[in-house]
C-alpha positions in Angstrom: 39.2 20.1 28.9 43.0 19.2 28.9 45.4 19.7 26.0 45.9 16.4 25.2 42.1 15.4 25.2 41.5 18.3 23.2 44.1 17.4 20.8 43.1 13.8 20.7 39.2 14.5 20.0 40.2 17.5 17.4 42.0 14.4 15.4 39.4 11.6 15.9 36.7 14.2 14.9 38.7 14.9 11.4 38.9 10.9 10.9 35.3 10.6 12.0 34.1 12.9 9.3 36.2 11.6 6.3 34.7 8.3 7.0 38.0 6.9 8.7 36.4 4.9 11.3 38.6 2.8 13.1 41.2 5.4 13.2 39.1 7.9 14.9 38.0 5.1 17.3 41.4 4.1 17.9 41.8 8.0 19.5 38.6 8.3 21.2 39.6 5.4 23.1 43.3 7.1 23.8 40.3 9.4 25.1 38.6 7.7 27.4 42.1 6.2 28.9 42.6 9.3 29.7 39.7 10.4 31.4 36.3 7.3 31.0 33.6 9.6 31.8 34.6 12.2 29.0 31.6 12.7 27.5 32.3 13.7 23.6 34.9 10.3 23.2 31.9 8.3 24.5 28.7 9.7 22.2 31.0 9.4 19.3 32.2 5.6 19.7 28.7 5.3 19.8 27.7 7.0 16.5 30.6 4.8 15.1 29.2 1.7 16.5 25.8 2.8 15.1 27.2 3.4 12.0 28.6 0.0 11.7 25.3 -1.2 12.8 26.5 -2.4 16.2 23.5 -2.0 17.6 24.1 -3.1 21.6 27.5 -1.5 21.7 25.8 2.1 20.2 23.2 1.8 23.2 25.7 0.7 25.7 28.1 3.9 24.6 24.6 6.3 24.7 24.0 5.2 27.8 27.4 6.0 29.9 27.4 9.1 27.9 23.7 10.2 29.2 25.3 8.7 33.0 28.0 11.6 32.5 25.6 14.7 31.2 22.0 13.7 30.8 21.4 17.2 29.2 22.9 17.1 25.8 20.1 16.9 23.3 22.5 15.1 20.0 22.8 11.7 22.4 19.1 11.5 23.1 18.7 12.1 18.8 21.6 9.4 18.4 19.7 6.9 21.0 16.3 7.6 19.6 17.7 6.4 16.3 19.0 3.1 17.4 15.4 2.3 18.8 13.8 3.3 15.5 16.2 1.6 13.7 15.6 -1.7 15.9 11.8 -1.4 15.3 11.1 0.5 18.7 9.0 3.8 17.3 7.4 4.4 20.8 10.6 4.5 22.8 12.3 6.5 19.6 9.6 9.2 20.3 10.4 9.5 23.7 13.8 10.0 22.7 13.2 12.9 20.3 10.5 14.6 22.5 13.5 14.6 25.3 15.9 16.1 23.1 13.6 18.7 21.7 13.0 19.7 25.4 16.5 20.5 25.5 16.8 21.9 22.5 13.6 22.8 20.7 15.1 24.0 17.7 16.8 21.0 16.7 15.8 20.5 13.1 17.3 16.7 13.0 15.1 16.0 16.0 11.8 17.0 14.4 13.0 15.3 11.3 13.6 12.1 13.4 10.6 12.8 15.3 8.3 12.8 12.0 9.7 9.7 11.0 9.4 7.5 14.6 5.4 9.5 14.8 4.8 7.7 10.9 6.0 4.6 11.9 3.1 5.0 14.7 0.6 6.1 12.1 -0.1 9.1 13.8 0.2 11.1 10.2 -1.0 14.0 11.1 1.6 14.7 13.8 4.6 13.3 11.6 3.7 16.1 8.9 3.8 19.1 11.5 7.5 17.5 12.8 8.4 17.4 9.2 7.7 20.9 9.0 8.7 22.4 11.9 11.9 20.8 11.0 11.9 22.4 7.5 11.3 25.4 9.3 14.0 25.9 11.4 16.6 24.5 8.8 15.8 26.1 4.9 18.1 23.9 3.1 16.6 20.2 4.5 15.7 17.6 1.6 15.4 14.9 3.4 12.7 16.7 5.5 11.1 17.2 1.8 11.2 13.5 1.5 10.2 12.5 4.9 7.0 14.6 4.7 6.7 13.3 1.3 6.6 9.8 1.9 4.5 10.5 5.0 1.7 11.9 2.4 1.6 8.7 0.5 0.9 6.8 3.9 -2.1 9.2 3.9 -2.6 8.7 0.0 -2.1 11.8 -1.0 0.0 11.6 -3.9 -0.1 15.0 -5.8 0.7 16.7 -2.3 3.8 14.5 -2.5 5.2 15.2 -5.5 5.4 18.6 -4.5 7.2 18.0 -1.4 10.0 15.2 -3.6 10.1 18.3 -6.3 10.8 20.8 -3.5 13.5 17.8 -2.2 15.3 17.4 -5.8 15.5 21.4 -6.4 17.7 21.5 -3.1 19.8 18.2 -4.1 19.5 17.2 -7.7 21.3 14.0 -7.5 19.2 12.3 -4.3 17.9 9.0 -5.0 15.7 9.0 -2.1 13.6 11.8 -3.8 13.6 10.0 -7.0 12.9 6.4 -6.3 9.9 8.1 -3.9 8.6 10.6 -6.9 8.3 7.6 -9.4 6.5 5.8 -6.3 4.2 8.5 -6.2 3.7 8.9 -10.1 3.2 4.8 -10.2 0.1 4.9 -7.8 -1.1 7.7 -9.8 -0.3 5.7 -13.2 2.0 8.0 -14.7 3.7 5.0 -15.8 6.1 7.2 -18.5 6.4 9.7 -15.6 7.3 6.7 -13.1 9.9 5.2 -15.2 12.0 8.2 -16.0 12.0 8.9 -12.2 13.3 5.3 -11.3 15.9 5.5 -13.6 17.2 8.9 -12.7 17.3 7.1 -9.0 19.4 4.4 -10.3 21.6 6.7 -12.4 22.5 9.3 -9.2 22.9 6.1 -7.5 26.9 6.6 -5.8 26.8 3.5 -3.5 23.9 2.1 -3.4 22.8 -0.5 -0.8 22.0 -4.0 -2.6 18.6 -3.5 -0.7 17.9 -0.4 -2.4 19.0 -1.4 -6.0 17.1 -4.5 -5.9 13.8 -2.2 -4.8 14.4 -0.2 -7.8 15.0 -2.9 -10.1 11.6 -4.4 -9.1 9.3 -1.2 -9.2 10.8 -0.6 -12.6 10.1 -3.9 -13.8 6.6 -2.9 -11.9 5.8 0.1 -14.1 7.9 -1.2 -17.6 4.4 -4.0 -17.3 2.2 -1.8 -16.9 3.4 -0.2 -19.8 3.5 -3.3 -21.6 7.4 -3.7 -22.1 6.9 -7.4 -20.8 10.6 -8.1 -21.9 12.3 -5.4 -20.3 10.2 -5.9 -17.4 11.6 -9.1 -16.7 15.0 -8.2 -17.1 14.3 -5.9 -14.4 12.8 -8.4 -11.9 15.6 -10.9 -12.7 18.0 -8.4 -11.7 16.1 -7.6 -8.5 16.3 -11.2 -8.0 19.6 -11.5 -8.7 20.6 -8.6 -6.4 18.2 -10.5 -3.7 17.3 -13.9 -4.1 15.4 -14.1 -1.0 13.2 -11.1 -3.0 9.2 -12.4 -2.5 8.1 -9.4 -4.6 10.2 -9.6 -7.4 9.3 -13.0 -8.0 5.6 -12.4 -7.9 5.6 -9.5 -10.2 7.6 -11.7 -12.8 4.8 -14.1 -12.1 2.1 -11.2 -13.1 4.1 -10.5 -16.3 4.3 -14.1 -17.3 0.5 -14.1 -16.9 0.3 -11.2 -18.9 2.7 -12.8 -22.1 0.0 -16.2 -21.2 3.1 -18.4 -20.4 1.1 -19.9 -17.4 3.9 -22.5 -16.8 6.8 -19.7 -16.1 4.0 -17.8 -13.7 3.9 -20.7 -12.3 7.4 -21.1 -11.2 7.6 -17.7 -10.9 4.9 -18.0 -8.1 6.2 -21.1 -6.1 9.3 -19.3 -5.9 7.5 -16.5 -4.5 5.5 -18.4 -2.0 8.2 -19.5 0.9 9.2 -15.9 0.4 6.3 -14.4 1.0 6.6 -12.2 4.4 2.9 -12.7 5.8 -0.2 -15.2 5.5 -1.6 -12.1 4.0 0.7 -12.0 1.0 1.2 -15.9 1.4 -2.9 -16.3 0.7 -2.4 -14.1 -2.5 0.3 -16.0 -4.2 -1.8 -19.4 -3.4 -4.8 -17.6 -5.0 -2.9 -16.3 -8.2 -1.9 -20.2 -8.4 -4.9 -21.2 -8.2 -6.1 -19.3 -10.6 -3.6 -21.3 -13.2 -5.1 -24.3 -12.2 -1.7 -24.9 -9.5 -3.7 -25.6 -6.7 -7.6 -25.8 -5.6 -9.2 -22.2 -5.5 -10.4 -20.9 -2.6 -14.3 -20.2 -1.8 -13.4 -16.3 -2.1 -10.6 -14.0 -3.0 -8.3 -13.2 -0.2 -9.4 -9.7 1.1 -5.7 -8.1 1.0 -5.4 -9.2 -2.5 -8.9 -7.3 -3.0 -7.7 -4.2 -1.3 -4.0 -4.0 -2.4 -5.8 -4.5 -6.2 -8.6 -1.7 -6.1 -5.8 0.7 -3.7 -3.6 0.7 -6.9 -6.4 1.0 -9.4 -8.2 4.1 -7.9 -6.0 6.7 -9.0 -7.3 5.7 -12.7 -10.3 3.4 -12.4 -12.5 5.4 -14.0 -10.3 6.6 -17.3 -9.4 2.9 -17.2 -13.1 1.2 -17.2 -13.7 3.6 -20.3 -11.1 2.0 -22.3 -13.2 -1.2 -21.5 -16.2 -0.5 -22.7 -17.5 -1.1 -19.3 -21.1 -1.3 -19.2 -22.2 -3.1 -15.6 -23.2 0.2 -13.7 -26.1 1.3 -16.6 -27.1 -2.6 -17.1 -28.0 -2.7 -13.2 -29.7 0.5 -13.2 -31.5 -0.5 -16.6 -32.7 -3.5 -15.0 -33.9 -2.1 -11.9 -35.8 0.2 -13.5 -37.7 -2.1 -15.7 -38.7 -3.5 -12.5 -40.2 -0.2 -11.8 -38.0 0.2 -8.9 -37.9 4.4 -8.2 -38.0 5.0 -4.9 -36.6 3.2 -1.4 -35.9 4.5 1.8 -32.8 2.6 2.3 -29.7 1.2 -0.3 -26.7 -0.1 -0.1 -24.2 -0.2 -2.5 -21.6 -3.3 -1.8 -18.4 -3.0 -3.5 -18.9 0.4 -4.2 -15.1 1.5 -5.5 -15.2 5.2 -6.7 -19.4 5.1 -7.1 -19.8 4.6 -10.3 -23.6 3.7 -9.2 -23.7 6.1 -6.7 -25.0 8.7 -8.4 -28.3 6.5 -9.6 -28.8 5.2 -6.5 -28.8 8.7 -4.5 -31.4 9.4 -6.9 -34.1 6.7 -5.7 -32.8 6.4 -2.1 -33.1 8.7 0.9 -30.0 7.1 2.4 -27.5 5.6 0.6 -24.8 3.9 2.3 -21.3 2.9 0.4 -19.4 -0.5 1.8 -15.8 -1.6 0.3 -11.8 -3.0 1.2 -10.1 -0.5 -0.7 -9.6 3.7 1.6 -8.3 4.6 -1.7 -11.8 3.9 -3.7 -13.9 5.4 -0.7 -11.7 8.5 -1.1 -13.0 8.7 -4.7 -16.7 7.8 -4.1 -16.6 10.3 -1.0 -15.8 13.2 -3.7 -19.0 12.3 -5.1 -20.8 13.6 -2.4 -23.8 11.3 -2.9 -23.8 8.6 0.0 -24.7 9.4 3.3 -22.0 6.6 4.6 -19.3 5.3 3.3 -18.0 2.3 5.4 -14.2 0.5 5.0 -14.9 -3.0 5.5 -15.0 -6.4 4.5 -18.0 -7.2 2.6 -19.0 -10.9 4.6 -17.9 -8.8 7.8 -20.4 -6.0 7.8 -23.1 -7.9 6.0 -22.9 -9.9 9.5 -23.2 -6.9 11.8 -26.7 -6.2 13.4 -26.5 -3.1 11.2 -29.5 -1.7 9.2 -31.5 -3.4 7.0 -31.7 -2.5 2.9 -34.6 -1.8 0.6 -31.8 -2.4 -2.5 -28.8 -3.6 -2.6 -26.5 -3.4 -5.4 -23.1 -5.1 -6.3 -21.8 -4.4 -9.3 -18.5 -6.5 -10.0 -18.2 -7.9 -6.9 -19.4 -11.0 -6.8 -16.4 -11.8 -9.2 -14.6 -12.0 -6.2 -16.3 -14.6 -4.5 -16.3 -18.3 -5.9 -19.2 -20.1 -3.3 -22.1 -17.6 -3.1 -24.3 -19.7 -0.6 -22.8 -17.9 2.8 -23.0 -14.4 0.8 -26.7 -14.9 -0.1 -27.3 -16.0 3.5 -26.1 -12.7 4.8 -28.0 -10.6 2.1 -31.3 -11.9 2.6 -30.7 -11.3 6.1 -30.2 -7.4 4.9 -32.8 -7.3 2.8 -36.6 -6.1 3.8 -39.5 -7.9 2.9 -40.4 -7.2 -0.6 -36.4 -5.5 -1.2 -34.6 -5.9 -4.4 -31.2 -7.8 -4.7 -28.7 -6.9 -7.7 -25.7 -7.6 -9.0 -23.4 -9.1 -11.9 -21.5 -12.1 -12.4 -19.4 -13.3 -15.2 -20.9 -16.0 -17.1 -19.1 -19.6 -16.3 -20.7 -22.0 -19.1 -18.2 -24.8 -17.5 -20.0 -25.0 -14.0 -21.4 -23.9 -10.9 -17.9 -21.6 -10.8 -14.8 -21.5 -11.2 -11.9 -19.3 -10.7 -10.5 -17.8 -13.7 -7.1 -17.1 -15.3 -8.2 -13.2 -14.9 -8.3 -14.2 -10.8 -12.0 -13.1 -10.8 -14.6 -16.0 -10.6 -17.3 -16.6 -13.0 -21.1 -18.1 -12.3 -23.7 -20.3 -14.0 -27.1 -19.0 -14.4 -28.1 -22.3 -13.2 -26.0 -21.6 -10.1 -27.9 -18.5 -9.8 -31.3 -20.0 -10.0 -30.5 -22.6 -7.8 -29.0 -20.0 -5.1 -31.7 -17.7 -5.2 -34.7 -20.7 -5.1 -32.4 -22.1 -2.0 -32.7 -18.7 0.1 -36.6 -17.8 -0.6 -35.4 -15.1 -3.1 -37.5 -14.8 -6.1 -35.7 -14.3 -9.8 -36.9 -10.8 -11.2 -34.1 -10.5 -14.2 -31.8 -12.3 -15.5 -29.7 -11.3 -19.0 -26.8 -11.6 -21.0 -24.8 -8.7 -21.6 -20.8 -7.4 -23.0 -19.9 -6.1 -19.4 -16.8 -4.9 -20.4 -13.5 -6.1 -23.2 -10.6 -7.4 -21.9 -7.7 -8.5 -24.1 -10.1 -7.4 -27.2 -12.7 -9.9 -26.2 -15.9 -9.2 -24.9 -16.5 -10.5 -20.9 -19.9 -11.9 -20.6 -22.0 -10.9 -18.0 -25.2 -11.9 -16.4 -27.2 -9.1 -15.0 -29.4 -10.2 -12.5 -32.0 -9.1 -9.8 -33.6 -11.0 -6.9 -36.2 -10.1 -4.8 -36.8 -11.1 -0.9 -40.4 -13.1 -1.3 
């Protein structure tokens, strides 16, 4: 390499690292005047065109630099970001997987590799990059993080924290590691925990992307509700709004906490603001359902199934403590009533809507097999611990009651049907499940107003009348039917009807 070149990159490089952008450009082009295929002056306007978010002219500069030495592993890293960062994980991993063949102990590589194998959902992979990364390079927190946040893709939240703890002993001011802790601790609900870690995120904040505030803002406001700090909850979500008006989430959580102080008319506004934000028919569905459920718009025949499983994959980290704070009763009810009916022994049960199997237990205990069907991983992960079903399926209900599956001696549903407004399709399909001479229960909340109707809680309710008139319509004869407390919510007791059917 000539003097001058040398002299020119040694002097870009030094503006290049104290952030000086256009002045070390400025030289790499005096650079490439000099000599166009130089290969250094070339990566490096490309890293500064990346970092401006340039995205064309970073792959454009990659590319002439890979034309004059294919073999240096950094612009292969450098490219595979651009096509992560442009929502291209496949061709980022083929990036990495080239650079780590010319260098395998590239720690950035592995790091970057971990990240573009998450974005694929191949977890399992993404975690051994992570650490193989950590591996080669001791002192890597964002490897901590990456690895970290991977874990919470796979659920597993208490492995994480360890990972963001092992992150924040390395670097004590690193938001990343913060905002992703009080994640963790939130889907755990550690709400205290959660808060205290989004603040220390804002507060090592140095310049923080409006994106980034505006997230933090939000799951604040998130865990300041749930903690029932309704006031400085919205203060948060109003800043998030503020820092991004175009913010679907924010809105819709400041919808949830006007629910919660019962000002229907600002949840209301809240949620229309929410809805041309919202970023998917999946999302879009919810927000028309928590409408509806204020008497905005006309309810739908069920509850949208995301809205089901984003619900119960939240809950299951404390459903259980929760439901005794409830009084919740529904699980001994069923089993009470089925064994009145002198129901002790069937070769075949399924438990619909099983969550973390809080009838699983009973149920293994009259059942040779005893299969487990509901939306939410995170529930099945909890029933599955219990080590009593033989299956446990991840499903929509209405879907796998239509497979050609096995037929059922019992089935159960306990607090399900609160998630369905029409019954007459769901009875169809169970009938259809059900042997001759098999047993059908479940709970509903009592609607005294009507066939049903969705509730400000967003669960339906049912008439027994509804019932009656359900069962007589698909040849299923009424064996129980009473009036129970199934649980208190807001210091009032819920009214139940417990109920069992039998196939004629």
């Amino acid at each position: 390499m000539s003097s001058p070149i040398l002299t020119l990159l040694q002097q870009a490089i030094s503006h290049h690292q104290q952030g000086r952008l256009q002045q070390a450009e400025d030289l790499y082009v005096q650079v490439l005047q000099i000599d166009p295929r130089q290969f250094d002056a070339l990566h490096l306007i490309g890293v500064i065109a990346k970092q401006r978010g340039d995205t064309q002219s970073a792959l454009n500069f990659f590319a002439k630099a890979i034309a004059v030495d294919a073999k240096q592993a950094k612009v292969h890293c450098n490219l595979g970001a651009i096509f992560q960062e442009i929502g291209k994980a496949a061709q980022a991993l083929a990036c990495y997987d080239l650079a780590l063949s010319l260098q395998h102990d590239y720690a950035l590589a592995w790091n970057n590799r971990g990240n573009a194998l998450r974005e694929l959902k191949r977890y399992q992979e993404a975690l051994e990059s992570f650490t193989r990364a950590m591996e080669i390079q001791l002192n890597y927190p964002e490897a901590f993080v990456n690895r970290g946040i991977c874990l919470q893709e796979l659920a597993e939240h208490a492995q994480a924290l360890t990972d963001f703890e092992d992150a924040l002993k390395l670097r004590v001011a690193f938001p990343a590691a913060h905002f992703a802790r009080g994640f963790s601790l939130q889907q755990m609900g550690l709400y205290e925990e959660a808060l205290n870690a989004y603040t220390l995120a804002m507060q090592s904040q140095t310049a923080p992307t409006v994106a980034n505030l505006a997230a933090l803002h939000c799951n604040r406001g998130m865990v300041l509700a749930k903690l029932q700090r309704y006031s400085e909850a919205l203060l948060d979500l109003q800043q998030a709004q503020t820092l991004r008006p175009d913010f679907g989430n924010a809105y819709l959580q400041a919808g949830h906490v006007y629910r919660s102080l019962q000002e229907p008319e600002a949840a209301i506004q809240a949620y229309q603001a929410a809805l041309p934000l919202a970023q998917d028919k999946a999302q879009r569905e919810q927000i028309e359902y928590c409408l509806a459920s204020l008497g905005a718009v006309p309810a739908p025949s069920v509850a949208p199934p995301m809205y089901v499983k984003e619900l119960f994959d939240q809950y299951a980290a404390h459903f259980d403590a929760h439901l005794q704070t409830l009084a919740y009763q529904v699980p001994r009810l069923l089993q009470d009533a089925v064994q009145a009916l002198d129901v002790t022994e069937v070769h075949r049960a399924l438990d619909l809507g099983c969550g973390t199997g809080l009838c699983g237990d009973y149920l293994a205990s009259i059942s040779a097999h005893l299969t487990g069907v509901d939306l939410s991983e995170n529930m099945l992960a909890k029933a599955r611990a219990r080590k009593v079903y033989k299956e446990l399926i991840c499903d929509d209900i209405l879907h796998y009651l239509a497979l050609p599956a096995a037929h059922y001696d019992l089935i159960v549903a306990a607090d399900v049907l609160v998630y369905f407004g029409q019954l007459d399709d769901l009875f169809g399909l169970i009938k259809n499940k059900l042997t001759p001479g098999a047993h059908f229960a479940f709970s509903v909340e009592e609607s005294v107003t009507g066939d049903f109707r969705l509730q400000v809680s967003q669960r339906y309710a049912h008439s027994a009348a509804y019932l009656q008139q359900l069962a007589e319509g698909h040849g299923l004869q009424l064996r129980h039917s009473s009036r129970h407390s199934g649980r208190h919510e807001a210091q009032q007791e819920v009214q139940s009807l417990i109920v069992v059917l039998q196939k004629n």
